[in-house]
C-alpha positions in Angstrom: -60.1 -50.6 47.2 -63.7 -50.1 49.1 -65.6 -47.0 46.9 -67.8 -45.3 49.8 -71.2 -43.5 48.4 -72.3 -40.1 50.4 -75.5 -38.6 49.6 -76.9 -35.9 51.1 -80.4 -35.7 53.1 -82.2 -33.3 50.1 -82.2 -37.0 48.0 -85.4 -37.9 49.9 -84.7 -41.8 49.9 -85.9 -43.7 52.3 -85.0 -44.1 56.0 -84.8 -47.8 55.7 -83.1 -48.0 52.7 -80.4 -45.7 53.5 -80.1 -48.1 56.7 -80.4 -51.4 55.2 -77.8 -50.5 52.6 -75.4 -48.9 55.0 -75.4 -46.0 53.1 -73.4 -42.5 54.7 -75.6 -39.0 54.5 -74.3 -35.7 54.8 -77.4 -33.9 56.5 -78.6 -30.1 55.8 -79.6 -28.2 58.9 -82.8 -25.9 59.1 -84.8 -23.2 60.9 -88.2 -22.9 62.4 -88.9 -19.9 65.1 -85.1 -20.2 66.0 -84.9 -23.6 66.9 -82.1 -25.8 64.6 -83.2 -29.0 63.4 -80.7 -31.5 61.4 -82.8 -32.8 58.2 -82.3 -36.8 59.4 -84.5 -38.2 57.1 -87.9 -37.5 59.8 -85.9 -39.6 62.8 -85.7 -36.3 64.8 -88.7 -34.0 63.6 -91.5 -36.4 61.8 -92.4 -35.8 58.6 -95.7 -35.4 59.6 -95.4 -32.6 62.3 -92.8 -30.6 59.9 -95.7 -30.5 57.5 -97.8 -29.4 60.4 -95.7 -27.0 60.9 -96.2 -25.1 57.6 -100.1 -26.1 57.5 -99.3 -23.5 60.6 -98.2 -21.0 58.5 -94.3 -21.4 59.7 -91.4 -20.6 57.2 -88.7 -23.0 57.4 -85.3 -21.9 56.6 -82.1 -24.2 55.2 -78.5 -23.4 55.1 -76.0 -24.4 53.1 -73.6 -27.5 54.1 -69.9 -25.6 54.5 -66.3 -26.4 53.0 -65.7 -27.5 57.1 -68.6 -30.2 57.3 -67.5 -31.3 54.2 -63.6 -31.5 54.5 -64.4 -33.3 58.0 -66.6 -36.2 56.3 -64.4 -36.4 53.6 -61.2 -37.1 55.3 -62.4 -39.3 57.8 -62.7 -41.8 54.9 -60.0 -41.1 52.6 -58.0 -41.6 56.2 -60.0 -45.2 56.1 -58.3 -45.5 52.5 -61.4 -46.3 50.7 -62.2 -44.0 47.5 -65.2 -41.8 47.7 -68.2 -40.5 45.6 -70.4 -38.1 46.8 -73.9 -37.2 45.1 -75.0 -33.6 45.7 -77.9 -31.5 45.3 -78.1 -29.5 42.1 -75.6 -26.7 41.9 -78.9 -24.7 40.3 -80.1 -25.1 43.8 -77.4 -24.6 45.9 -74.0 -23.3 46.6 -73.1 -26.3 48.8 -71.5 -28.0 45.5 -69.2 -25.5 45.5 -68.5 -26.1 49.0 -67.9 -29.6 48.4 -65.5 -29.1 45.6 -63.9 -26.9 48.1 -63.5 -29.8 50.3 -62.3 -32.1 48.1 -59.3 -30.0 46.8 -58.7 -29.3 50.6 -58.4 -33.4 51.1 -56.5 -33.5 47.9 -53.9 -31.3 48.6 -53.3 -33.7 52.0 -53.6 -36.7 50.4 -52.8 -36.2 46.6 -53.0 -40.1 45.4 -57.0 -40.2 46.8 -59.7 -40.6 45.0 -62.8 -38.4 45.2 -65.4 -37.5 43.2 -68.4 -35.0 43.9 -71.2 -35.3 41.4 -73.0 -32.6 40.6 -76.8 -34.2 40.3 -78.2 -31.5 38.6 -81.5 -32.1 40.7 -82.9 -33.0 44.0 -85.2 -34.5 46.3 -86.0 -38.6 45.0 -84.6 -37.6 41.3 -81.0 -37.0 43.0 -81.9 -40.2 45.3 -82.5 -42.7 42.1 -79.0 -41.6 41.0 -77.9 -42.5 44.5 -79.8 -46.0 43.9 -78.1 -46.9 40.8 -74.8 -46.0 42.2 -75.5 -48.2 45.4 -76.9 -50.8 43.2 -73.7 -50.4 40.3 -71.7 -51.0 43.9 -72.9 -53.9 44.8 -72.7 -55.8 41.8 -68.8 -54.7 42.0 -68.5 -52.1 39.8 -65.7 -49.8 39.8 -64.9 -46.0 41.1 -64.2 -45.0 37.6 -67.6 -46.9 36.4 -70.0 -45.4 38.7 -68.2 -42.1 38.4 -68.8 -42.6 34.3 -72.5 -43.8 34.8 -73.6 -40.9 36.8 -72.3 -38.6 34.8 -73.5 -40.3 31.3 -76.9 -40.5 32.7 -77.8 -37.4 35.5 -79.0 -35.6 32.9 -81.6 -38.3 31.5 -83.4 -38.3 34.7 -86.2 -36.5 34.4 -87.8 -34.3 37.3 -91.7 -33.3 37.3 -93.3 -31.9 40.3 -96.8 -30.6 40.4 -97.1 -28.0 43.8 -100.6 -27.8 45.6 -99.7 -25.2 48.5 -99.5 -21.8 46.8 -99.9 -19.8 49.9 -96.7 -21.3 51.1 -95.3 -20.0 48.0 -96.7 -17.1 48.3 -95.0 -16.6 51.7 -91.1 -18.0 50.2 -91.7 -14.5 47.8 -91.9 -17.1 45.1 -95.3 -16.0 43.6 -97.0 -12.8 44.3 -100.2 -12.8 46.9 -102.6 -12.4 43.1 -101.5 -15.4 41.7 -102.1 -17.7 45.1 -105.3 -15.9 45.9 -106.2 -16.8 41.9 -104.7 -20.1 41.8 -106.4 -21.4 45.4 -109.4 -20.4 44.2 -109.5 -21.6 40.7 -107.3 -24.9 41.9 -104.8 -24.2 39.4 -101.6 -26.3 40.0 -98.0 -25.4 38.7 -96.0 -28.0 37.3 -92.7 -27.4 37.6 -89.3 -29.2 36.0 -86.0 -29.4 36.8 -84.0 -28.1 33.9 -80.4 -29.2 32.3 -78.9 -26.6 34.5 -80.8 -28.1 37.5 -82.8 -25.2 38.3 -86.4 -25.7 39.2 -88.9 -23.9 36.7 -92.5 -23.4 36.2 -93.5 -25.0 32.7 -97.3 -25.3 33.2 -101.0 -24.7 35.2 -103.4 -27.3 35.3 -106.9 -26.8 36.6 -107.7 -29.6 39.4 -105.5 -31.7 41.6 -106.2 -34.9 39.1 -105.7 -33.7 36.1 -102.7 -32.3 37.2 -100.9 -35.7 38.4 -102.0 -36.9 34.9 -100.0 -34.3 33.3 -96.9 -35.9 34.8 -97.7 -39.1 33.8 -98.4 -38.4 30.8 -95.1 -36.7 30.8 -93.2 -39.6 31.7 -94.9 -41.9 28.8 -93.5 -39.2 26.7 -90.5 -39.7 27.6 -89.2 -42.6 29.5 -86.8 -45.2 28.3 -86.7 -49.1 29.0 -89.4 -48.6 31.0 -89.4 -52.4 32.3 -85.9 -52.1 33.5 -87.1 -48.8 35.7 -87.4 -48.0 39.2 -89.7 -45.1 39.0 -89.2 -42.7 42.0 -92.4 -40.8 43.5 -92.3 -38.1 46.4 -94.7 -36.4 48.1 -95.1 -33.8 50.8 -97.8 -35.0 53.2 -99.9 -36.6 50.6 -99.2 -40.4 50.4 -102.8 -40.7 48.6 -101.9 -38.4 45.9 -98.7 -40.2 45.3 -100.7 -43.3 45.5 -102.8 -42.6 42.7 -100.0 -41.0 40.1 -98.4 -45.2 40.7 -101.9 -46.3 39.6 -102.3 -44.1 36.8 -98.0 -45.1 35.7 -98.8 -48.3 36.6 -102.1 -48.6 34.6 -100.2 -47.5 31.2 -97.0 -48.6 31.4 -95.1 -51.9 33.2 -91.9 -50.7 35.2 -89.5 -52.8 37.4 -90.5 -51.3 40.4 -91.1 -48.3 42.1 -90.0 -46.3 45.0 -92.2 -43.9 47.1 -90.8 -41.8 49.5 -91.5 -38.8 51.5 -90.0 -35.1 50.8 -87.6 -34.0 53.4 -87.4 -31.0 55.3 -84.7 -29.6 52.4 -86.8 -29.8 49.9 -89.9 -29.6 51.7 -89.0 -26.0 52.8 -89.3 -25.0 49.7 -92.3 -26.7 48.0 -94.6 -26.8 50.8 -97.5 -29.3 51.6 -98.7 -31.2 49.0 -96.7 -31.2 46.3 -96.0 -34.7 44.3 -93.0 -35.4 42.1 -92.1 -37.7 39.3 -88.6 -38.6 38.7 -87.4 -41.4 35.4 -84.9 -42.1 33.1 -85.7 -40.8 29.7 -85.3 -38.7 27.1 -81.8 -36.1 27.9 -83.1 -32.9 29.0 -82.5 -30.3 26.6 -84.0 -26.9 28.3 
């Protein structure tokens, strides 16, 4: 039987290879000045003029993917009698897991000899996207339901998030640091780096003076930690700062020889909440432990 892979749009993989790979997306919906946009992946609202947006000093707002959207994507392809995995954003992030367990007990209940899992990623953006990778990749080399299923959930807690956020006004406006510490930290160029922990929740770690040193904090986080490096795709994300992202490969790539790497822009999911600027890190190492 044909094992379908959903991801939703907060993974942050590319356009292309979502297309190229005939991959399915479940997309989050947000909110500027009223108007509702569908996070495609920057096919309806760019990338660039999202970012824009906020360099304007607009506020974004996301919502939840409910049991309905869910239950509707869910039987269309159990009806097509294929078995399903779906990879979702970190439960520490969101309620839609619970929404898509919801669903799946819903489609269960109508069609008890299915097969569906929902993985919780325990993380987001490009980090939940590599997991979507390996399962795509695990696919086409033929593996089973049961062995993706088994891999993803052996390993979502050995990929390893690190973000480093440069816009702390837009913080400041999400009430996620107080007015002080963005006036101080703009002035001072202190960067937060920020992890995503073993129960998927995004946490300040660390400040760094200077944009520079700060993207070689995370790399030196990821020599610290990474396993079988050469057998890696590293995954790298930015928020309107391709050059930044850029120069964290070089500085990977200068230490450290990897299969490959993929760089990708941060969707309006994530985006929303990180504002311009930020870069991210995401690996296979080391089990997170905090």
């Amino acid at each position: 039987m044909k094992v379908e892979i959903i991801i939703d749009s907060s993974c942050d993989l590319p356009r292309e290879y979502l297309l190229e790979n005939h991959v399915k997306t479940i997309s989050y919906k947000y909110e500027i000045d009223g108007v509702e946009y569908t996070d495609d992946f920057g096919k309806t609202l760019s990338h660039e003029k999202f970012y824009n947006l906020i360099k304007e000093g607009k506020m974004p707002r996301t919502s939840q993917i409910n049991q309905y959207r869910y239950s509707q994507v869910f039987r269309d392809i159990i009806k097509e009698g294929k078995e399903l995995i779906y990879i979702c954003l970190s439960s520490g992030l969101s309620g839609s897991y619970n929404n898509a367990v919801m669903a799946k007990n819903e489609i269960l209940e109508e069609f008890p000899n299915a097969k569906i899992a929902v993985v919780d990623s325990k993380g987001a953006s490009l980090g939940e996207g590599l997991l979507g990778y390996y399962a795509i990749e695990m696919k086409k080399s033929e593996k089973t339901f049961e062995e993706i299923v088994r891999w993803l959930e052996e390993n979502k807690n050995r990929l390893n998030y690190w973000f480093v956020v440069d816009d702390l006004n837009h913080l400041k406006r999400g009430g996620r640091i107080s007015s002080t510490a963005a006036t101080i930290g703009t002035l001072f160029s202190i960067k937060p780096i920020l992890h995503v922990n073993i129960d998927g929740e995004l946490k300040n770690v660390d400040k760094v003076k200077g944009r520079k040193k700060s993207l070689k904090v995370l790399k030196d986080k990821l020599i610290e930690r990474i396993e079988n490096p050469e057998n890696q795709v590293i995954g790298i994300a930015h928020s309107d700062d391709l050059e930044g992202a850029l120069y964290l490969k070089d500085l990977v790539s200068s230490e450290i020889k990897v299969k490959d790497f993929i760089i990708s822009n941060i969707g309006s999911t994530i985006g929303t909440h990180v504002g311009n600027g930020t870069v991210t890190l995401f690996f296979l190492g080391k089990e997170k432990n905090l």
